[in-house]
C-alpha positions in Angstrom: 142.8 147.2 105.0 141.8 149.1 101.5 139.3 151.9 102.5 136.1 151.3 101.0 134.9 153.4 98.1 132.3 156.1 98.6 128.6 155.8 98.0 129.4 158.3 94.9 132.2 155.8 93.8 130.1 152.6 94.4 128.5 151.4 90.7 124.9 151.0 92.0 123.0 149.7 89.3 119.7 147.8 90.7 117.0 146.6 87.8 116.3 144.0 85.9 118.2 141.9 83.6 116.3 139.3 81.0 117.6 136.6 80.0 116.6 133.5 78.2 115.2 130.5 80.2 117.3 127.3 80.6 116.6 124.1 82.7 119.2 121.6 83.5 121.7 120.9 87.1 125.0 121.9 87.3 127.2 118.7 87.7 128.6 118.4 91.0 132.1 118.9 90.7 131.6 122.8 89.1 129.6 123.3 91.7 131.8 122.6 94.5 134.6 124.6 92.6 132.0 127.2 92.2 131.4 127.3 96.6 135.3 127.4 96.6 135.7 130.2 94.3 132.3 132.3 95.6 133.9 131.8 99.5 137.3 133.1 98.3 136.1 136.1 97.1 133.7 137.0 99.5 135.9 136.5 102.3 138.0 138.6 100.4 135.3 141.1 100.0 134.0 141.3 103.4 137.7 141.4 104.9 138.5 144.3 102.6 135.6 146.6 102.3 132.4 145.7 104.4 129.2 143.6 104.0 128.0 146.9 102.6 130.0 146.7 99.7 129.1 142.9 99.2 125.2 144.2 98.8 126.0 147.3 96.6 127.5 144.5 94.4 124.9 142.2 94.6 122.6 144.9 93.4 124.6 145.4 90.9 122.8 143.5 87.4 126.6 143.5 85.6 128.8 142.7 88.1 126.3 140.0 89.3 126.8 138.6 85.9 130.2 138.8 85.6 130.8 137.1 89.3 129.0 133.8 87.5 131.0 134.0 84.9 134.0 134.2 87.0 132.9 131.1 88.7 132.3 129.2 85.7 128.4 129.6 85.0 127.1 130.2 81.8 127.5 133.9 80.3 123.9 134.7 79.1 121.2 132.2 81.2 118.5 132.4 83.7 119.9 129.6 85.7 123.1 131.9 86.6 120.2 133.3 89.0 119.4 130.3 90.8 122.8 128.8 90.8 124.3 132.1 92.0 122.2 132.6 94.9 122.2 128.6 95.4 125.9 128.9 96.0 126.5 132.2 98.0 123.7 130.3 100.5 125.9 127.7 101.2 128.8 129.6 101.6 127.7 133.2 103.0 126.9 133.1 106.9 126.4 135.5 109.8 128.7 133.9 112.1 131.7 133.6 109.5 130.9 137.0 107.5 128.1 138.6 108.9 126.2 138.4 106.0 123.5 135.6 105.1 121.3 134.9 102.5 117.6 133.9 103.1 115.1 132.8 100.6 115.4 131.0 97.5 113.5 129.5 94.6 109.7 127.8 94.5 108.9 126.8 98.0 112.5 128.3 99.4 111.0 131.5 98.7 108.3 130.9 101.1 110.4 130.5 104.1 112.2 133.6 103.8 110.1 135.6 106.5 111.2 132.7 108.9 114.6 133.4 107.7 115.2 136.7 108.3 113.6 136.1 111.5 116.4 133.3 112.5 119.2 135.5 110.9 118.0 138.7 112.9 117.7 136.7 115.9 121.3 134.9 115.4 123.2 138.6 114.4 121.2 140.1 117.5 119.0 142.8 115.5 116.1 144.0 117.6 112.7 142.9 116.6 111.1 145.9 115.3 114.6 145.8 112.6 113.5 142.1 111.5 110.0 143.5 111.0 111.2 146.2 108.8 113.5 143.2 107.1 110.9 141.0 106.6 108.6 144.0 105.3 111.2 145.1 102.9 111.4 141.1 101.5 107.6 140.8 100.8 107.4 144.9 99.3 109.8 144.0 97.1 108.4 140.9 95.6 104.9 142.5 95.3 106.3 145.5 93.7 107.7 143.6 90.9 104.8 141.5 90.8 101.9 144.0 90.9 103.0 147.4 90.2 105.6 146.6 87.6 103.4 144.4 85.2 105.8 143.0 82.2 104.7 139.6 82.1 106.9 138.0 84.3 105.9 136.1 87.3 108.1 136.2 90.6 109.5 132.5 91.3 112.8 133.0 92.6 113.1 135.5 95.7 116.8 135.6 97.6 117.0 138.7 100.2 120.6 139.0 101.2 121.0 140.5 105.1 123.7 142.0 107.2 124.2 142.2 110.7 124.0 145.6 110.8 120.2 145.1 109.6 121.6 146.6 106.0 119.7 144.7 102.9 119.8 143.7 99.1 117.2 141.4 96.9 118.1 139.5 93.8 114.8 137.8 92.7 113.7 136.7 89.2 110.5 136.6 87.1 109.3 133.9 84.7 107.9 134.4 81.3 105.9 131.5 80.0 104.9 133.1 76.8 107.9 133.4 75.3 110.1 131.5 77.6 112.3 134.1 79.1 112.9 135.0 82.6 114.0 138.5 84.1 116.1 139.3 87.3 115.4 142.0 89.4 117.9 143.7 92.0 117.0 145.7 95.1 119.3 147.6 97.7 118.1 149.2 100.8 120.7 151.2 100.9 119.1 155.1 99.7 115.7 153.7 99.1 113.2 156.1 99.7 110.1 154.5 98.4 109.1 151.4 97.5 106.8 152.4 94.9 108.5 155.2 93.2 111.1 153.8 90.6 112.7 152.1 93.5 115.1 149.9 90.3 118.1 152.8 90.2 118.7 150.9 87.1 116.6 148.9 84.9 118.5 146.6 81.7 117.3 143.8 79.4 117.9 142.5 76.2 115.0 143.8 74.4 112.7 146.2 75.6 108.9 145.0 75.7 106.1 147.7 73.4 103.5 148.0 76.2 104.4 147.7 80.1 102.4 149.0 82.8 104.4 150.1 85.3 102.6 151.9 88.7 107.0 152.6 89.7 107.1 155.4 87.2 106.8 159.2 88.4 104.9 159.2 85.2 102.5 157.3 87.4 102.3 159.5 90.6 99.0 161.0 89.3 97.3 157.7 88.8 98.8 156.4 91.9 96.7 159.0 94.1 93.7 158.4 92.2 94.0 154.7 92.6 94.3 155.3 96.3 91.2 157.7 96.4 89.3 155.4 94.2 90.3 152.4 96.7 89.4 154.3 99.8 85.6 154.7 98.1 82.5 152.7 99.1 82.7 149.1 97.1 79.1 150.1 95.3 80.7 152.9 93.5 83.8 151.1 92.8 82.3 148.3 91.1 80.0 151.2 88.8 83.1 152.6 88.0 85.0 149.3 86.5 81.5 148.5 84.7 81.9 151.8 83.0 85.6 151.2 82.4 84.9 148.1 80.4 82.0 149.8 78.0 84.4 152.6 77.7 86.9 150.2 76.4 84.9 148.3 74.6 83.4 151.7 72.5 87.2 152.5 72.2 88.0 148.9 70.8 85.3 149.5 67.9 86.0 153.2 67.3 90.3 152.5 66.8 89.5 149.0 64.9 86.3 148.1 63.8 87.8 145.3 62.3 89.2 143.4 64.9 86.6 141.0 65.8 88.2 138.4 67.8 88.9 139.0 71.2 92.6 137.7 70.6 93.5 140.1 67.7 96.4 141.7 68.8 95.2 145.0 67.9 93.1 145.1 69.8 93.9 147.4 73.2 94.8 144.8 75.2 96.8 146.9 77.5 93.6 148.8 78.9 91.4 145.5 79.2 90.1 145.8 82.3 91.0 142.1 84.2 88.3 139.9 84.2 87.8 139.1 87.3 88.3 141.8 90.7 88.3 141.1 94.0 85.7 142.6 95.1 86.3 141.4 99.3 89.7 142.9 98.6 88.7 146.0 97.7 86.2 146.2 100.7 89.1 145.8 102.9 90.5 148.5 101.5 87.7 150.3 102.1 87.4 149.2 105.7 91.2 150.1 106.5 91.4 153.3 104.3 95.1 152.9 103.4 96.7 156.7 103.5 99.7 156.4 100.8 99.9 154.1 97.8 102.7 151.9 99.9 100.3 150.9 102.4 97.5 149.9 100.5 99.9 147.5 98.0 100.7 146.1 101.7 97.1 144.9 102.3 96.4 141.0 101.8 95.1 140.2 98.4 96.3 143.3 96.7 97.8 141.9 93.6 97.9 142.3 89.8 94.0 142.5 89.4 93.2 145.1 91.8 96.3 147.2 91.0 95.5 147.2 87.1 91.5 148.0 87.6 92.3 150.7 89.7 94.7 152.0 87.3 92.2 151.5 84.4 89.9 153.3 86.6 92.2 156.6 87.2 92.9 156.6 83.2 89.3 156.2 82.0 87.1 158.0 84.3 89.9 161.0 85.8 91.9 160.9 82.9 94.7 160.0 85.1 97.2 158.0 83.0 100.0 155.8 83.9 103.0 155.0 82.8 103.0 152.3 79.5 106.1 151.6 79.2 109.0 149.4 80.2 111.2 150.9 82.4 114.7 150.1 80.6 117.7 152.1 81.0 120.4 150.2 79.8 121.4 147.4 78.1 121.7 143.8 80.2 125.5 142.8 80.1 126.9 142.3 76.5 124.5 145.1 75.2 121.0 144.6 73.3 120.9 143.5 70.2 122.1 146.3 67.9 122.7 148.5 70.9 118.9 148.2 71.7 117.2 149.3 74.1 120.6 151.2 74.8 124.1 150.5 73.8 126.4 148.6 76.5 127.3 150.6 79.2 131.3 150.3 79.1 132.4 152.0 82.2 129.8 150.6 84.3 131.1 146.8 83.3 135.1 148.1 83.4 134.5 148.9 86.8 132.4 145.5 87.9 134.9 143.5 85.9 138.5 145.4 88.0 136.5 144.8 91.5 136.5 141.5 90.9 139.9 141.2 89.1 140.6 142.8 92.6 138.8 140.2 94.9 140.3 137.1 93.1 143.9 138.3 93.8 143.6 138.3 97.1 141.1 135.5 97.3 143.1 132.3 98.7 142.8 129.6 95.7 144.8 127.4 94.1 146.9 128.9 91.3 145.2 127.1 88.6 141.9 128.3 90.2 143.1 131.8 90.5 144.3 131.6 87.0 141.2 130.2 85.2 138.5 132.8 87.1 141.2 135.6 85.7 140.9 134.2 82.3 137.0 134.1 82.7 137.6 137.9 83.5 139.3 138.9 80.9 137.1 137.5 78.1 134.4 139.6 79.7 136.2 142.9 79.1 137.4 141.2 75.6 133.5 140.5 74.7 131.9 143.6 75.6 135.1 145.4 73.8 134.6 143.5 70.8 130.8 144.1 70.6 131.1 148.0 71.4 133.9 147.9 68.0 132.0 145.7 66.0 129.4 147.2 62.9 128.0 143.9 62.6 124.4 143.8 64.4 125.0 141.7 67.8 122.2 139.1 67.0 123.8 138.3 63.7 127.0 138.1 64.9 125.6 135.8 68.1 123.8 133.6 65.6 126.5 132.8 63.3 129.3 132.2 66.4 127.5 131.9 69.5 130.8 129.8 71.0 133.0 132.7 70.1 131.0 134.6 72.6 129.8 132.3 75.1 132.7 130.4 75.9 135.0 130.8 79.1 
């Protein structure tokens, strides 16, 4: 057996990738050569490193995306998501890898604290570890939800679970402005906080102008007002938002006296205070007194709303200001159009791309199977080489020949 690579060696790279939104079903017979493929590999993967190394890859935004191409899924789609996760269900299990995957899209999602409870129970994991499971699935949902506020809404949660107790989180986030979804991975493994920049990675194809995004150290400061301001008596709380919104209001008519409509998009928008707060929210929070941020996003109802007017509140009235924007690091995939946000990271996807070239040679598959997820490979490494030469801007280029690009 190979040893397994080192933390230092393993290419962690949680966060978010956004892709566009697609509907449609994948026809029957790729999917059932996509379970064959997804088992060989994993097998492969689990008998050659550990189910430790299956969730650092899982975690991983590039090589998640280059394992559905390798299957045969679409390059640059939010379906790979569902599909993906769809498909390593079916063929992940505790008995046979000791590894499972609970959770899933829409009502699936739901379920998954009963999940994880069934999958502790069956891999023998003592209750107090399910709790801390089933803690880490709904953290990391609300957190992505709630603290990290780029317009997406969570509909697609899949929290992937060893024996050992060990978890990672793919979930995804629709958009139903502009019709695009983004997927966010997790890992336990190293996580300190859940509400400190807990993403060790953050890509997309474009990076959004205003974000508001409680994760950032930025934030810290308006994080511990927020909790302060939450642990006060409702009364004062509610003064406090009243004088948030005539502050914002002055503010709107001072920057642009002009803008009239309360649609206008220059208007602030990004410091409107929501309309409507839960007020019996925030007198539980004043009944409980939460001591650190974590705990008080862990009360019941604490959602968006409350998270935003509390953050309004540390800006306006304590001059404690938040972080405003999105929290991209690199490039999703093929790189962002004209290297935006950030060019593609090259040594990042070389290494995804060689584990893989790695699993499929000593996955057990037909040799035309074998062959054709090798091919899939390689145009991978061929794409992003090609883009990373090219001087024509990627959305040109994309536009003219998508099929050049997009075909496997």
């Amino acid at each position: 057996m190979k040893d397994a690579p080192s933390s230092k060696d393993r290419m962690r790279r949680t966060g978010v990738a956004e892709l566009p939104l697609h509907y449609g079903h994948v026809p029957g017979w790729l999917l059932h050569k996509m379970r064959n493929i997804s088992k060989a590999i994993f097998d492969v993967m689990v008998s050659e490193f550990d189910t430790d190394e299956v969730l650092v890859r899982l975690a991983d935004p590039y090589w998640f995306q280059s394992f559905g191409c390798v299957i045969g899924f679409d390059w640059h789609s939010s379906g790979i998501t569902t599909v993906v996760t769809g498909v390593l269900r079916d063929v992940l299990s505790m008995e046979d890898n000791g590894i499972a995957l609970a959770g899933g899209k829409g009502s699936a999602s739901r379920r998954t604290p009963s999940e994880i409870t069934e999958l502790g129970e069956l891999a023998g994991l003592s209750g107090s570890r399910i709790n801390d499971l089933t803690r880490a699935s709904k953290l990391s949902a609300k957190v992505d939800n709630a603290l990290l506020q780029d317009g997406y809404q969570i509909y697609h949660h899949a929290f992937v679970m060893s024996e050992r107790g060990h978890w990672a989180v793919v979930q995804q986030g629709i958009n139903a402005a502009d019709g695009t979804a983004r997927r966010y991975h997790w890992i336990g493994e190293g996580l300190q906080t859940y509400v400190e920049e807990p993403h060790t990675g953050i890509a997309a194809e474009e990076k959004r102008d205003v974000v508001l995004d409680m994760t950032s150290r930025m934030s810290r400061g308006a994080r511990q007002v927020s909790l302060s301001v939450a642990q006060e008596d409702p009364g004062r709380v509610i003064r406090f938002v009243n004088e948030v919104r005539l502050k914002q209001d002055s503010l709107d008519r001072w920057i642009y006296p002009g803008a009239q409509n309360p649609l206008d998009p220059r208007r602030l928008s990004h410091l409107k205070m929501p309309r409507r707060v839960n007020w019996n929210v925030l007198k539980k929070l004043y009944e409980t007194s939460p001591q650190s941020y974590e705990e008080m996003i862990e009360v019941d109802g604490v959602g968006p709303g409350v998270v935003r007017a509390l953050a309004l509140i540390s800006v306006l009235v304590y001059g404690e200001a938040p972080s405003w924007k999105d929290p991209v690091r690199f490039s999703f995939a093929v790189g962002g159009k004209d290297g935006v946000p950030f060019p593609i990271d090259k040594k990042a996807m070389d290494g995804a791309t060689e584990f893989l070239r790695q699993s499929l040679i000593g996955a057990e598959l037909t040799r035309r199977e074998k062959a054709q997820a090798l091919r899939r490979l390689a145009r991978i490494s061929q794409i992003t080489s090609r883009l990373q030469a090219s001087e024509i801007p990627l959305h040109k280029k994309l536009s003219k020949h998508p099929e050049s690009f997009f075909r496997f």
